[in-house]
Structure formats: C-alpha cells, structure tokens
C-alpha positions in Angstrom: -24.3 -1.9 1.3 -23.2 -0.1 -2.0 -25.1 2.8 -0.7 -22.5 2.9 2.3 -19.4 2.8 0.1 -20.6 5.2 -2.3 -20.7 7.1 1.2 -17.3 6.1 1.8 -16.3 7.2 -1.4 -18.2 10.7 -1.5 -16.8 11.7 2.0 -13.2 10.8 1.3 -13.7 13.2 -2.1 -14.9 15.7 -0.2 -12.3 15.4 2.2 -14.2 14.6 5.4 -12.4 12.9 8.3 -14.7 12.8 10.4 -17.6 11.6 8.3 -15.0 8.4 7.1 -14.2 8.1 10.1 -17.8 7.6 11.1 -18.8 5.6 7.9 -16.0 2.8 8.8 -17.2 2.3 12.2 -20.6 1.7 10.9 -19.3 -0.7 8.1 -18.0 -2.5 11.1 -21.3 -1.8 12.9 -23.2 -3.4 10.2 -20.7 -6.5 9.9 -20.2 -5.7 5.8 -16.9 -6.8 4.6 -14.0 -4.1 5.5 -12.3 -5.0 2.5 -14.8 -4.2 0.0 -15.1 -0.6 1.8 -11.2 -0.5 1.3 -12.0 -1.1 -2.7 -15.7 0.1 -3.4 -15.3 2.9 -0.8 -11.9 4.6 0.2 -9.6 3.6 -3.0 -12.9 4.3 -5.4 -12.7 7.9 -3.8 -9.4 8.3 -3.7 -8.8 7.5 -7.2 -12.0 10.0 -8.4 -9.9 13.0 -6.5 -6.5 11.8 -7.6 -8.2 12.3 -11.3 -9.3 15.7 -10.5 -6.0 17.0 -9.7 -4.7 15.5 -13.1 -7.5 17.4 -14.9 -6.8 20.3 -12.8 -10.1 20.6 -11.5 -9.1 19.4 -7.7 -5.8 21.5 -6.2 -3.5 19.6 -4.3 -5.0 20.6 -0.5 -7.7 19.0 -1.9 -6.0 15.7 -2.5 -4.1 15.9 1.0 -7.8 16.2 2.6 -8.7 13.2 0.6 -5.9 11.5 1.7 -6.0 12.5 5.5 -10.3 11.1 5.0 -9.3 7.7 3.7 -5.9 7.2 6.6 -8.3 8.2 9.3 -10.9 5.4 7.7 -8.3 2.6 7.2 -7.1 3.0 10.3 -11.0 2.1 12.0 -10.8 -0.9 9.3 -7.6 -2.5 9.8 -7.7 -4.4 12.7 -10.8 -6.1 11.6 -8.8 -6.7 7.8 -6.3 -7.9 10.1 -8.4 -10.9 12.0 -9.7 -12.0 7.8 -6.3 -12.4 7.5 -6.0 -14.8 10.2 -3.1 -16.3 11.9 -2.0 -18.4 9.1 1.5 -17.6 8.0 1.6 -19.3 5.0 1.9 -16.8 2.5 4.6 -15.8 4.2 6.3 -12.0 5.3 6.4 -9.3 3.9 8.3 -5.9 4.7 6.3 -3.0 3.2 8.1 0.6 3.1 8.2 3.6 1.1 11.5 4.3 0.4 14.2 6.7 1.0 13.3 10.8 0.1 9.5 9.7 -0.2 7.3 10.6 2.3 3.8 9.1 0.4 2.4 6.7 2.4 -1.4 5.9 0.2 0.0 3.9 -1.8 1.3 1.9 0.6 -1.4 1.7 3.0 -4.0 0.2 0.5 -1.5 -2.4 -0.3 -0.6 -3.5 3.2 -4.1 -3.4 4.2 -4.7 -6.0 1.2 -2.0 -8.1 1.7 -3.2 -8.3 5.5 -6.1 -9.3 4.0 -5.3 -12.3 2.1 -3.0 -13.8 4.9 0.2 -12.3 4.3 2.0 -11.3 7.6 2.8 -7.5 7.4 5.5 -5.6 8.3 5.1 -1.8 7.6 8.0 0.6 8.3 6.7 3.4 7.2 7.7 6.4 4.6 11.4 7.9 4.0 13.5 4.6 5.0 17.0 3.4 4.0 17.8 0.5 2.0 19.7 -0.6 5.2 16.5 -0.4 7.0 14.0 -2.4 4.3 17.2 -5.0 4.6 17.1 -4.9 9.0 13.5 -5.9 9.5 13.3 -8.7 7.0 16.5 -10.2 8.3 15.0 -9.9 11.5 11.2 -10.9 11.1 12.7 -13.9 8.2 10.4 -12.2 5.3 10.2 -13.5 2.1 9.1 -10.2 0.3 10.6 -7.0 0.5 7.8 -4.4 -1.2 9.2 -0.6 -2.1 7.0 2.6 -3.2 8.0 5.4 -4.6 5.5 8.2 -5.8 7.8 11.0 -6.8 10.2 10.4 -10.2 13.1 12.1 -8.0 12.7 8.9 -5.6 12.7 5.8 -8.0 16.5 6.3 -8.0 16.1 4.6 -3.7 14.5 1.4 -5.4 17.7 0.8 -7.7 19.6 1.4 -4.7 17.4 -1.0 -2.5 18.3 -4.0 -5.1 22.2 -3.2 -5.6 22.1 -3.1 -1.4 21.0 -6.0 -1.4 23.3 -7.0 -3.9 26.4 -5.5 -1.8 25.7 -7.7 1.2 25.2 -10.7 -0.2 21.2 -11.1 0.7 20.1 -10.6 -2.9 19.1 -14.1 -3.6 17.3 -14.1 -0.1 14.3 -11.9 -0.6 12.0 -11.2 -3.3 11.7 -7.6 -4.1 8.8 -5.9 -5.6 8.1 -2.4 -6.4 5.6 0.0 -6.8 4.1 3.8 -7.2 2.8 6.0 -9.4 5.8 6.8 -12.1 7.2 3.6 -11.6 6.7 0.6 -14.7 7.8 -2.9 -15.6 10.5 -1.7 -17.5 11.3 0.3 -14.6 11.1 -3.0 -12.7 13.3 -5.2 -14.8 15.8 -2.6 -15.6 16.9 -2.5 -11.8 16.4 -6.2 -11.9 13.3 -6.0 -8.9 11.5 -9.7 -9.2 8.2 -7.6 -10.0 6.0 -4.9 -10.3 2.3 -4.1 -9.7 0.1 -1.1 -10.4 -2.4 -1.5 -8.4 -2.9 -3.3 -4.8 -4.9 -5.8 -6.4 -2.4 -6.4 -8.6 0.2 -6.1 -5.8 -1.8 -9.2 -3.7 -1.7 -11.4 -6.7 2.1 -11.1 -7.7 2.9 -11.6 -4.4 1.3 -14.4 -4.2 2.6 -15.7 -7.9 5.8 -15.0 -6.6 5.8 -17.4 -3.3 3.8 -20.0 -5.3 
C-alpha cells in the first residue's frame, strides 16, 4: 500500500498526469482507502515540489505540472471520498471558494476533498468569486460554513471584504467563516474578525468541526 502512494507521490513530483491518473484508479482497483492516497500520496507530493520551488531547485512549470498530476488524480478519487462521506448531513454545509482575483484552486481542492470525507456536505464554487457569490450559495443551499482561500498576498484583501459583506447585509451572525492559503495567519484571521483559520486541510476538517460542535 505505502509502495502505491509513494507512487502517487513520485508521479505527481514529476509531473505525470497520466501516470496519477493511472495510480488513483488502481488505488480504487485495489480497494485501499482514497483518502490516505489524498494524504500519503498526492498532498505528500505536492508539498515535496512546492518545497523545491522555495529552494529554487523546481521552476514554477514544474509546480503547475505537479499541480495539473495531483487535479487529474483527485478527480479519479473523489467520488469514492464522496460515498465515505456518506449521506449524513450532520456536520452540516459548507460553501468552499477561492476568492475574488485568485485563481489557485490546490488548496482548495485537498480541503474540500477532506471535508467530503468526514461527512461534511460540500459546496465548491470554484476560484476568482465575489463575496456576493460566497454569500448566494450558502443562502441558498442553508450552509453553516463559509470557507475562503487565498494564495497570493495581493488577494487576502477579498477575505476582509468577504466578512465586512457579510457584515453590510446583515448575514454576519448567520455563517461561520473560515479562511485559508498560503500567506494567510491567525492574526490575519482575527484581525478581519473570520471565526478561524487553518493551515493545513487537516487542520481545516478539525476546526470545522470544533466550530459546529
């Protein structure tokens, strides 16, 4: 089994769709736990080449390739995350989005494919969306969570702006609102008064659930 995600983990490195591709559908194949290939496998490799480029010994194609290996794997994995999360709504909803000006979308994958995981209902809307939009869909689906990444320092601004939206029309109190992304923090967090912050998607999966406790 650990031979498989360390599989997983070389072929998203080396940027190979096809091979993840190929890798998930035999995790499936093989009835292993599509979870632990999301951690063990495809977040394990994506975190080695993410390293790399911080070191400067990856160059940001790299990365992208990386990125592209471990989307076209999650994608083969989900729906099978999806039936471990069952039916059971008692988690509660949760509207997942990167926000406005962002168009990063790892991040956020990993975490809704967790959440999925451990029984939260998911409801992605994708990268680049308006507060207005975040606001929309959990008005309309009655979620309790509303999550927002950000991966870029320029975009943090749209998670301020998420919370004082919410402020502005009176559905503040309504949702809780969590944040995440790479330059983001707790201080970050509290300053534009979000109800949390997590680092990782572990982390994200366990404050949601602290916070609907």
């Amino acid at each position: 089994m650990m031979e498989l995600f360390e599989e997983i983990k070389e072929a998203v490195i080396d940027g190979d769709e096809d091979l993840a591709t190929e890798l998930a559908e035999k995790v499936l194949e093989e009835k292993l736990n599509p979870v632990d290939a999301v951690q063990e496998g495809f977040i394990k490799g994506i975190e080695e080449i993410g390293n790399s480029w911080k070191a400067g010994e990856a160059f940001l194609p790299d990365v992208m390739m990386a990125a592209d290996a471990m989307k076209a794997g999650l994608a083969i994995l989900e729906p099978a995350i999806a039936e471990l999360g069952g039916s059971d709504e008692g988690s509660g909803k949760i509207v997942l989005g990167t926000v406005e000006g962002d168009i990063h979308d790892i991040g956020k994958n990993i975490v809704g494919a967790l959440l999925t995981a451990a029984g939260f209902k998911v409801f992605d809307i994708g990268i680049d969306q308006k507060a207005e939009v975040f606001l929309a869909k959990a008005e309309e689906v009655g979620a309790r969570i509303i999550a927002a990444s950000a991966l870029l320092t320029t975009t943090m601004k749209a998670q301020k702006e998420l919370v004082q939206y919410l402020e502005e029309k009176n559905a503040r109190d309504k949702f809780k609102i969590v944040i995440g992304g790479g330059p983001t923090s707790k201080a970050w967090a509290e300053e534009i008064k979000a109800d949390g912050w997590a680092e990782t998607a572990d982390e994200a999966v366990e404050l949601c659930k602290k916070l609907l406790a």
